[in-house]
C-alpha positions in Angstrom: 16.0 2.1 16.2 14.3 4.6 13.9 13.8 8.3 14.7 11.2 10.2 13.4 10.7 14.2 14.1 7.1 15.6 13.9 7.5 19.3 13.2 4.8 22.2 12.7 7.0 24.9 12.1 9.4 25.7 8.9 12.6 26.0 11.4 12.0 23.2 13.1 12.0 20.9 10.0 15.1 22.2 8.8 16.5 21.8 12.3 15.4 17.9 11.4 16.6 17.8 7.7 20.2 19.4 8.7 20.6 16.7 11.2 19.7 14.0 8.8 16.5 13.0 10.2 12.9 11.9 8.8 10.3 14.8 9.6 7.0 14.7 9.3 5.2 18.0 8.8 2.2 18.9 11.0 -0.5 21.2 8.8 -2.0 22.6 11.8 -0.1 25.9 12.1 1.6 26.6 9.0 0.1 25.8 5.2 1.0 23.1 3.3 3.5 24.6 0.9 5.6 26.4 4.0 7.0 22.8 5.6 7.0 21.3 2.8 9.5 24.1 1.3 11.2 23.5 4.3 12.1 19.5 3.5 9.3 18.3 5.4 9.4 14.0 4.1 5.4 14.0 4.6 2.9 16.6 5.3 -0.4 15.2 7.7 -3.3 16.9 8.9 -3.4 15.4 13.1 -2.2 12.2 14.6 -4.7 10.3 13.5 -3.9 11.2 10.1 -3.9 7.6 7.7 -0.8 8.8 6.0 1.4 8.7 9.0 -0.2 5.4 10.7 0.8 3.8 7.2 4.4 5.3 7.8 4.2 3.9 11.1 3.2 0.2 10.1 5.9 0.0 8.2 8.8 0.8 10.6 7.0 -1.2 13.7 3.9 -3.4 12.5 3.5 -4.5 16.2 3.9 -1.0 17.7 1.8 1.0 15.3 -1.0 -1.7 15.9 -1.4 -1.2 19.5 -1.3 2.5 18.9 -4.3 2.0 17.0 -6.1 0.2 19.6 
C-alpha cells in the first residue's frame, strides 16, 4: 500500500515530510515557492493536474485509469 498526502498549506507538508510521507503540494492557496520550501515532493495546480495523474499511473496503472474515466 502507498500513501500519498495532498497538502495546501506550508504546515501541513511538513506535518507529511516529518512523518516520512510523499506530499504533493496543492498551488491553490499558497505560491509555489511557500510548499515547495516546505518539502512539498511535487507542486500541481487541481486534481486534474497531468503531473499528479502521471504520479498516479505509476503507483496503480489500474486505479489511476478508472479515475480518469
Amino acid at each position: 500500500m502507498v500513501f500519498i498526502l495532498v497538502k495546501d498549506s506550508a504546515s501541513g507538508i511538513r506535518a507529511g515530510v516529518a512523518a516520512n510521507v510523499p506530499v504533493v503540494g496543492l498551488t491553490t492557496r499558497n505560491p509555489e515557492k511557500v510548499l515547495q520550501d516546505a518539502g512539498a515532493s511535487l507542486l500541481i495546480k487541481d486534481f486534474q493536474d497531468p503531473k499528479l495523474l502521471s504520479i498516479l499511473e505509476e503507483i496503480e496503472p489500474t486505479v489511476a485509469a478508472v479515475e480518469q474515466v
